[in-house]
C-alpha positions as CSV (number, residue, x, y, z in Angstrom):
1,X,0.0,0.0,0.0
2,X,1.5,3.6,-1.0
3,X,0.4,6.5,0.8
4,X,-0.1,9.7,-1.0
5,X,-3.5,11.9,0.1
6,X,-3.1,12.6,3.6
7,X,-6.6,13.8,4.0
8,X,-7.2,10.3,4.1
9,X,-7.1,9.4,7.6
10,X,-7.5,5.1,8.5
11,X,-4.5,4.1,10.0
12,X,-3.6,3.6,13.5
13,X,-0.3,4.9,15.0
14,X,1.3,3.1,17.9
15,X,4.1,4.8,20.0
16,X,5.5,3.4,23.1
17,X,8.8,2.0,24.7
18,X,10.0,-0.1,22.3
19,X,12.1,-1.7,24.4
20,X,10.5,-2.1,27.3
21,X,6.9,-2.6,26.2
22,X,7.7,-5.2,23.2
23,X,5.4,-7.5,24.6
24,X,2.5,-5.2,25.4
25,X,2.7,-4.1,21.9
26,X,3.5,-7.6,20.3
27,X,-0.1,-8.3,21.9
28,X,-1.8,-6.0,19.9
29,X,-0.2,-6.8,16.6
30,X,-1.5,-10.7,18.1
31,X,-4.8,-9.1,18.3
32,X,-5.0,-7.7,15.2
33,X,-3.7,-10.3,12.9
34,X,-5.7,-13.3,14.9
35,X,-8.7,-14.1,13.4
36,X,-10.2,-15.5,16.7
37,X,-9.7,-11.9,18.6
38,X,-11.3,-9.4,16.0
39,X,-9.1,-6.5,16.8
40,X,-8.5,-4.9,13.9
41,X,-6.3,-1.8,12.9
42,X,-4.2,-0.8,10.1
43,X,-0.2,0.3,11.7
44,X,0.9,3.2,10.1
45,X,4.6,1.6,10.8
46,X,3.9,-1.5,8.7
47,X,3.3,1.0,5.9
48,X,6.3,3.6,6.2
49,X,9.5,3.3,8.6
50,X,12.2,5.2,9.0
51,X,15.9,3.9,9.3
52,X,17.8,3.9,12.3
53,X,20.9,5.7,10.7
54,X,18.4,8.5,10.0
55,X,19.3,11.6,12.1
56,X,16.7,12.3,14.9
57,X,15.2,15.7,12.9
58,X,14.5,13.4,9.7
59,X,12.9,11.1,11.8
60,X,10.5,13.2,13.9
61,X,9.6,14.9,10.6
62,X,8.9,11.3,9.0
63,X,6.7,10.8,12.2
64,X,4.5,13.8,11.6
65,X,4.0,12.5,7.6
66,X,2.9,9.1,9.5
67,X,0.4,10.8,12.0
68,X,-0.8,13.0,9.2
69,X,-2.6,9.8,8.0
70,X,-3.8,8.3,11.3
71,X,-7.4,8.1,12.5
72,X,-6.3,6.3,16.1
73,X,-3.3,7.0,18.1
74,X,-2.3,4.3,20.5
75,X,0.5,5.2,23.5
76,X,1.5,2.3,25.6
77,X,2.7,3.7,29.0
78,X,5.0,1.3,30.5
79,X,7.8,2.1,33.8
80,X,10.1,4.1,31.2
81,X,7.7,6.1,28.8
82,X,7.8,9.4,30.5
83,X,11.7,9.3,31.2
84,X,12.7,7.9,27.8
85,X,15.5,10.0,26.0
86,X,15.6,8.0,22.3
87,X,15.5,10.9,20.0
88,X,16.6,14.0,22.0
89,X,19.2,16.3,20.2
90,X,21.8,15.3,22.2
91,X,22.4,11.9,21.3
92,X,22.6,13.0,17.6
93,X,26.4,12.7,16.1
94,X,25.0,16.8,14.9
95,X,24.8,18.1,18.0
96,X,26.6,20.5,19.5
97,X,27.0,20.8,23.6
98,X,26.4,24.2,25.2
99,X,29.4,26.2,26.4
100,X,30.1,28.9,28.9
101,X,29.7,31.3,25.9
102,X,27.5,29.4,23.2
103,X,24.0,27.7,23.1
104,X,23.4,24.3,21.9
105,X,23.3,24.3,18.4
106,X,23.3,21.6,15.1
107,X,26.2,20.9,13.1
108,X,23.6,20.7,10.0
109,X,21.7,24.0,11.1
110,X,18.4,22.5,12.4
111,X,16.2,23.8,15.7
112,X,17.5,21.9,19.0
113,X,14.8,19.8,19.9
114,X,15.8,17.7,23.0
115,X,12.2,15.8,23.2
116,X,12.1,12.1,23.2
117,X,10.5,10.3,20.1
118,X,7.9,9.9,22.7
119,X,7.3,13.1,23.7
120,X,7.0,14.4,19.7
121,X,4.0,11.8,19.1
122,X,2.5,13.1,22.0
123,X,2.2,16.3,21.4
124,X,1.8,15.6,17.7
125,X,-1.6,13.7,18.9
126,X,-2.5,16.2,21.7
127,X,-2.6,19.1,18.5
128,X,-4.3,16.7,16.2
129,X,-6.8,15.3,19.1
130,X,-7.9,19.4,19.7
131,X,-8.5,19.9,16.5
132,X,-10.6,16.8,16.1
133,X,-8.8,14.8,14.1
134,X,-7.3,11.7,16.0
135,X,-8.5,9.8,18.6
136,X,-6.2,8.8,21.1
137,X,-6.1,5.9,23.2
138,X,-3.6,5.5,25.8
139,X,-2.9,2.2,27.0
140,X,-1.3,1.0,30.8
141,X,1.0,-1.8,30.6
142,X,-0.3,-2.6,34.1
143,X,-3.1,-3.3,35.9
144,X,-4.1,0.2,36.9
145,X,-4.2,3.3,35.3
146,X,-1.5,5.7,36.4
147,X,-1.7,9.0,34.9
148,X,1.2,10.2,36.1
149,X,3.8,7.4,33.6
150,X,1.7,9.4,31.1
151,X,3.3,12.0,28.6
152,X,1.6,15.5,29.9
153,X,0.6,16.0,26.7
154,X,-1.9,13.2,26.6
155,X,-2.6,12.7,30.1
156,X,-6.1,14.1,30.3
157,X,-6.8,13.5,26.8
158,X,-8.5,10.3,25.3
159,X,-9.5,7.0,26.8
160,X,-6.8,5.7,29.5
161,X,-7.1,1.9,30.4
162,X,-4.8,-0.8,32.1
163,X,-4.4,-3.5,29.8
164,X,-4.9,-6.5,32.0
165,X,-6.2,-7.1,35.3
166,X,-6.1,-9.3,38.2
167,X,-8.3,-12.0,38.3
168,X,-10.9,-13.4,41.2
169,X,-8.5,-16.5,40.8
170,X,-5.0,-13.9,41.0
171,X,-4.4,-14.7,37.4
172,X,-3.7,-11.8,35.5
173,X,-5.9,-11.4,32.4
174,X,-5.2,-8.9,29.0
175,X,-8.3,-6.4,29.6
176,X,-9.2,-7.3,25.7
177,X,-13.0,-6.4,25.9
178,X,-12.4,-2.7,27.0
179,X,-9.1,-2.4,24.5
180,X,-11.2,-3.8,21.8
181,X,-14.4,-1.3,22.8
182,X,-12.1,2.2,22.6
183,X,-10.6,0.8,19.6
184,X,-14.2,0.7,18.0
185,X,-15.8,3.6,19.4
């Protein structure tokens, strides 16, 4: 599938920790390509990727192209999301430290922008959300909702659920029903 008429909004973005919430967002790519669970969502990554060698500017602009063509935006909020650094400035091979006399600056000439990858989707969705053109959903890879793992820009915005739950047996269960349910409202 090629992308090319952004006004065309159907696919669903995904951000999270990568590397700490592989599995919560392995099971939703389970979900979604079992025919037994009925979740069903179109990734916006499985359609366009960046490459890791990209510098971090490229690849924040490549993630607004993405969002541009998203209906649903999906956070998973794991121990790490709110403290993530992956795509601040600073760990670009351009940047630049601060000195006694001289601001941060970019060897190629581009804004500082010391956000996480994170952080840029979020308030990517938080501008698209208030003007009424994504709907957010904001998953907990836990068992309770805790607002404050949560991206501010985000946090009171959308549907927040935990994304399993203990059982009467002390089993822990995926909450699948209510994930499913914000998916299709």
């Amino acid at each position: 599938m090629t992308i090319t008429d952004s006004s065309y909004r159907t696919c669903t973005y995904i951000a999270g920790d990568w590397t700490g919430d592989s599995s919560a967002i392995e099971e939703l790519h389970k979900w979604n390509e079992s025919d037994h669970w009925g979740l069903s969502f179109t990734d916006i990554h499985n359609l366009t990727q960046s490459r890791d060698s990209s510098q971090n500017c490229s690849i924040k602009s490549s993630l607004r192209t993405r969002m541009n063509y998203c209906k649903t935006f999906v956070l998973i909020v794991g121990e790490q999301t709110n403290t993530v650094t992956s795509g601040a400035c600073f760990w670009c091979n351009s940047y630049i430290a601060p000195t006694t006399t001289k601001c941060a600056s970019c060897k190629k000439g581009y804004s500082i922008d010391n956000r996480s990858y994170i952080k840029t989707e979020c308030d990517m969705a938080a501008s698209d959300y208030d003007a009424s053109k994504l709907k957010i959903i904001v998953l907990y890879n836990a068992e309770k909702v805790d607002r404050n793992r949560c991206p501010e820009a985000v946090r009171w915005k959308g549907t927040h659920l935990n994304m399993y739950y203990k059982g009467f047996d002390g089993r822990y269960y995926w909450n699948y029903s209510a994930i499913k349910q914000a998916f299709e409202e």
